[in-house]
Backbone as a chain_set.jsonl record, in Angstrom:
{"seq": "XXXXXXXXXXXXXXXXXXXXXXXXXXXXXXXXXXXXXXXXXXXXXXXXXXXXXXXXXXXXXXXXXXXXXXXXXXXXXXXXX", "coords": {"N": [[-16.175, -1.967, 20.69], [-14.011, -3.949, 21.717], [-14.132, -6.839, 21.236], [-15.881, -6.58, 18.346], [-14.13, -5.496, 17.03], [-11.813, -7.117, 16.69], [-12.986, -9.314, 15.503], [-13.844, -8.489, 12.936], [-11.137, -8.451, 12.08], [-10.465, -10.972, 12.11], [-12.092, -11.738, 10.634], [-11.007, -10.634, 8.097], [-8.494, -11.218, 8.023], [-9.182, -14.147, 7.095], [-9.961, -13.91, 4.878], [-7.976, -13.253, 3.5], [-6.598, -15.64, 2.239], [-5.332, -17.272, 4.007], [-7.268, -19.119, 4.855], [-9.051, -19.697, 7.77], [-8.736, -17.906, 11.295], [-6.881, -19.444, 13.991], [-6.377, -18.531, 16.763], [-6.167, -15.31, 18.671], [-3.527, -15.075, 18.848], [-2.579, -15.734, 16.257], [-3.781, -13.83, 14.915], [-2.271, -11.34, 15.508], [0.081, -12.06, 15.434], [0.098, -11.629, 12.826], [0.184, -8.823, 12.569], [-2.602, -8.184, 12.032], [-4.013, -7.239, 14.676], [-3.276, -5.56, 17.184], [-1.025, -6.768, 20.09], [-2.634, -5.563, 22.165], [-5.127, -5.779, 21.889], [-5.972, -8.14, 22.333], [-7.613, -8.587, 24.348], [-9.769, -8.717, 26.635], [-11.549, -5.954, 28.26], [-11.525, -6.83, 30.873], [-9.324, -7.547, 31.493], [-8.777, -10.522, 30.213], [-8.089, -12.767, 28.481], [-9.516, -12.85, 24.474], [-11.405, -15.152, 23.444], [-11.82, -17.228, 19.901], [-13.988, -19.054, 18.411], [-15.028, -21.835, 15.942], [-17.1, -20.908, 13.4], [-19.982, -21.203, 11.114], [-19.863, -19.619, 8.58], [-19.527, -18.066, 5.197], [-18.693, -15.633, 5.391], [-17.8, -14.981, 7.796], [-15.474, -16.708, 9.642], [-15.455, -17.357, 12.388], [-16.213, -16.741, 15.5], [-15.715, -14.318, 17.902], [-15.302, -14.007, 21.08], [-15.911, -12.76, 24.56], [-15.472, -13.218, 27.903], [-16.73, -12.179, 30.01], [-16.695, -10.231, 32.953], [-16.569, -12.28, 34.672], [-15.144, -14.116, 33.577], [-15.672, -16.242, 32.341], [-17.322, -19.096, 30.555], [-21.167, -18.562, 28.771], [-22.343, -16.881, 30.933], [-24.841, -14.183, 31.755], [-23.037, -12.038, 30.988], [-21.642, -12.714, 28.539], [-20.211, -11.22, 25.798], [-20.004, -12.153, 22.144], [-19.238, -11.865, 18.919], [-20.07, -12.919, 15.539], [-23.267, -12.855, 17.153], [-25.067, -15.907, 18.47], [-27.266, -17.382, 16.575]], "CA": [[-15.462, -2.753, 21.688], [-12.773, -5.174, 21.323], [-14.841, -8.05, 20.13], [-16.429, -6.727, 17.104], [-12.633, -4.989, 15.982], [-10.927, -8.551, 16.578], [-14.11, -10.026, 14.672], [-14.055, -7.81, 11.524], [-9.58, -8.569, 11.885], [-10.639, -12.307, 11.693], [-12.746, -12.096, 8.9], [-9.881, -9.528, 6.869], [-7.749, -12.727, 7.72], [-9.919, -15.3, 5.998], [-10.439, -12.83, 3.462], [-6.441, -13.129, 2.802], [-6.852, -16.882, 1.736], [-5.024, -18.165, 4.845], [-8.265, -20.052, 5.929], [-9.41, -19.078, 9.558], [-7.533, -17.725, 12.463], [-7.238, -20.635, 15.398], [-6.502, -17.865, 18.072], [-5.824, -13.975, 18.536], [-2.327, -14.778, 18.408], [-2.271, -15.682, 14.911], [-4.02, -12.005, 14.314], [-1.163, -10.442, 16.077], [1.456, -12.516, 14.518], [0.088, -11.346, 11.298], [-0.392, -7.752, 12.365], [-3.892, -7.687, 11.761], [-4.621, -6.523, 15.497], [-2.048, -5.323, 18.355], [-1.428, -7.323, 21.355], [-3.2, -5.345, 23.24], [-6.586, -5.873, 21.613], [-6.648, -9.617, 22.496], [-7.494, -8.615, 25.83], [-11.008, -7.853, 26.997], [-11.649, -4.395, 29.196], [-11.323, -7.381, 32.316], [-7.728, -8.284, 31.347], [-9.353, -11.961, 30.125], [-7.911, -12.728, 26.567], [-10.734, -12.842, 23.826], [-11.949, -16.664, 22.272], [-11.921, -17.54, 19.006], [-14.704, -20.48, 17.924], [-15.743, -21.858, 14.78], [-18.837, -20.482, 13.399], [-20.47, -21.922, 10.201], [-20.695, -18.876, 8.078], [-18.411, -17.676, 4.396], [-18.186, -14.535, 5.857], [-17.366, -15.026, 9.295], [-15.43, -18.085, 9.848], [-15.023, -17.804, 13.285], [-16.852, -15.962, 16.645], [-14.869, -13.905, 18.556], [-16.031, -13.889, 22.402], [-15.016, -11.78, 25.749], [-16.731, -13.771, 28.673], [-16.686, -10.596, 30.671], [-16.167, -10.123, 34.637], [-16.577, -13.322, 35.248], [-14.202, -14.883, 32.722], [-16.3, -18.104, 32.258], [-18.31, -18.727, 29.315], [-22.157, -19.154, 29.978], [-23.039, -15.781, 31.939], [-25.125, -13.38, 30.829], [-22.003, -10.783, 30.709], [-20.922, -13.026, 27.48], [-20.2, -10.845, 24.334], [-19.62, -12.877, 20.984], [-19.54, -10.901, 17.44], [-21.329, -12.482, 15.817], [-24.033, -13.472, 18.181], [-25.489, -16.879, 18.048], [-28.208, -17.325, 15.401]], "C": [[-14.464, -3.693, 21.006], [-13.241, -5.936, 20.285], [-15.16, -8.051, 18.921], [-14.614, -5.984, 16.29], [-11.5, -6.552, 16.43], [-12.296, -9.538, 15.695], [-13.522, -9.872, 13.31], [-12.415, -8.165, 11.14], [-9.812, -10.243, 10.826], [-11.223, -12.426, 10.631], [-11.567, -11.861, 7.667], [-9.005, -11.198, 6.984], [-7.828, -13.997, 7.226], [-9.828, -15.123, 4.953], [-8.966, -13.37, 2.544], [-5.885, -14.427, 2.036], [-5.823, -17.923, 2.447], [-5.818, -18.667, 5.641], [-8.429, -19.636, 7.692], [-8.53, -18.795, 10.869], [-8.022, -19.191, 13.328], [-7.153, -19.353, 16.696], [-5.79, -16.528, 17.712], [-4.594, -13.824, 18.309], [-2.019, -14.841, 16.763], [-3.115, -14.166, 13.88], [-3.097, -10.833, 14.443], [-0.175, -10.425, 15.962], [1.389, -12.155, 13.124], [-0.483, -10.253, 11.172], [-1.792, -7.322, 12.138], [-4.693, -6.521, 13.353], [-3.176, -6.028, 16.343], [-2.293, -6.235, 19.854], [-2.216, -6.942, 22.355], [-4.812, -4.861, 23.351], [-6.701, -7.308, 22.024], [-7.357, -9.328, 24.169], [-9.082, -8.301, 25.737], [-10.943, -6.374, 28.019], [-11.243, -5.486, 30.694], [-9.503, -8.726, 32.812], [-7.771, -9.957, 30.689], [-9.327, -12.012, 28.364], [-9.245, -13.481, 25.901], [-10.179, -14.178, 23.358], [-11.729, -16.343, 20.784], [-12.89, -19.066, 19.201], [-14.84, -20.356, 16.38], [-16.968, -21.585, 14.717], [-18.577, -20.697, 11.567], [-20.586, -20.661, 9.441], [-19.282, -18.159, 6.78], [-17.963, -16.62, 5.136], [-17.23, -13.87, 6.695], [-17.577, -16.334, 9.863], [-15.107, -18.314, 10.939], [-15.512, -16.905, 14.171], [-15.458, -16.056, 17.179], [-15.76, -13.198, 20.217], [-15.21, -13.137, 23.307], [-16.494, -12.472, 26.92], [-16.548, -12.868, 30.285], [-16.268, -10.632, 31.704], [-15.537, -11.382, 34.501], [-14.933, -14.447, 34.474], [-14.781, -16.436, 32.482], [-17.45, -17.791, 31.208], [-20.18, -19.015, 29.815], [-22.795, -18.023, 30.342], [-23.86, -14.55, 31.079], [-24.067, -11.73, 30.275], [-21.293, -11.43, 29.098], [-21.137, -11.867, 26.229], [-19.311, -11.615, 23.526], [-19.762, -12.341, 19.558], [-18.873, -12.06, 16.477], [-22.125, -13.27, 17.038], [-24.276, -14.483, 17.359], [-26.542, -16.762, 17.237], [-28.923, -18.377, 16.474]], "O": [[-14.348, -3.989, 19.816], [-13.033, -5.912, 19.072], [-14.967, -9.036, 18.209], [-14.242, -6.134, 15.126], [-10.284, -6.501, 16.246], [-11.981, -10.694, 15.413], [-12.911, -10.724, 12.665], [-12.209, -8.201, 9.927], [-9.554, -10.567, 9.666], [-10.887, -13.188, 9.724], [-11.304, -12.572, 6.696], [-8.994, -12.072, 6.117], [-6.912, -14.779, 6.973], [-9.637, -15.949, 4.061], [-8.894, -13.74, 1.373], [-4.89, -14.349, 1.315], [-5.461, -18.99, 1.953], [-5.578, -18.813, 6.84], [-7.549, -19.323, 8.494], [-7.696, -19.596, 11.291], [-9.099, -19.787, 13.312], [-8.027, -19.41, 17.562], [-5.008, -16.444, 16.765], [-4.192, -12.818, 17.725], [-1.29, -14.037, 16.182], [-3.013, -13.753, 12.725], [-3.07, -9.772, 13.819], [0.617, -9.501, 16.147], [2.32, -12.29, 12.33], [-1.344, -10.05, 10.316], [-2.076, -6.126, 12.066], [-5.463, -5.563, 13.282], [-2.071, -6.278, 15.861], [-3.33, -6.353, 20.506], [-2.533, -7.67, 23.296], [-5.464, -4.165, 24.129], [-7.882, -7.658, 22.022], [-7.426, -10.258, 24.973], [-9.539, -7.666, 24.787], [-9.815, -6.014, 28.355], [-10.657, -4.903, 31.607], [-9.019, -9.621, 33.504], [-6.706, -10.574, 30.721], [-10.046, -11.591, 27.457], [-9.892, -14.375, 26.448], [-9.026, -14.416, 22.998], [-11.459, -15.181, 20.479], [-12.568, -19.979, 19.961], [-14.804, -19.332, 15.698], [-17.833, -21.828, 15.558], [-17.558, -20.489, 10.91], [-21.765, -20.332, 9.572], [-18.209, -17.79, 7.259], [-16.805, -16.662, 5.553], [-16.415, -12.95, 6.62], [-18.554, -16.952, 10.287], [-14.448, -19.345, 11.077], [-15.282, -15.801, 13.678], [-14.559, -16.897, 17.15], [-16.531, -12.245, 20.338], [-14.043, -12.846, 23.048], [-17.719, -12.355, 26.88], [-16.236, -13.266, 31.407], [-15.157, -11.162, 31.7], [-14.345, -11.6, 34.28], [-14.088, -15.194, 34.967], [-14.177, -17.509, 32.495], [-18.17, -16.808, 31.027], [-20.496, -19.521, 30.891], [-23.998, -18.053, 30.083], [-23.52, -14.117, 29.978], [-24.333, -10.789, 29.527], [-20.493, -10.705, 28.508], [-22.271, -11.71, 25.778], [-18.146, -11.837, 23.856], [-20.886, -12.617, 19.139], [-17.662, -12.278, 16.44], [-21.611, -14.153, 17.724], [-24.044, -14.506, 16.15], [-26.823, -15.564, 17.193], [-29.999, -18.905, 16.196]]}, "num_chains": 1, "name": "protein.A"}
């Protein structure tokens, strides 16, 4: 799905030693994804948060139908710990 291939982008973009994306646009301004991955399957552009981790410096969410964070339709890669 979207989430985990705009995840694994965000990481490649940490990786590149420009420190963490702030939002999908700066994945798309720097080619890593195509505009038309920021999107979820419900037209509802994907989050970016900080998340505590070298690897993966930042969760990438899709808060599904609903578009509100919260519901159990949320997908986040990675999940919360």
């Amino acid at each position: 799905m979207q989430v985990k291939k705009v995840s694994q982008a965000a990481a490649q973009f940490a990786r590149s030693g420009d420190g963490a994306p702030t939002s999908v646009d700066d994945l798309v301004g720097r080619k890593y994804i195509k505009e038309a991955d920021k999107k979820d399957p419900w037209g509802n552009e994907l989050t970016l948060e900080p998340y505590d981790s070298p690897d993966q410096p930042v969760r990438v969410c899709s808060f599904g139908a609903d578009g509100k964070s919260g519901g159990d339709d949320d997908l986040c890669d990675p999940e919360k710990q």
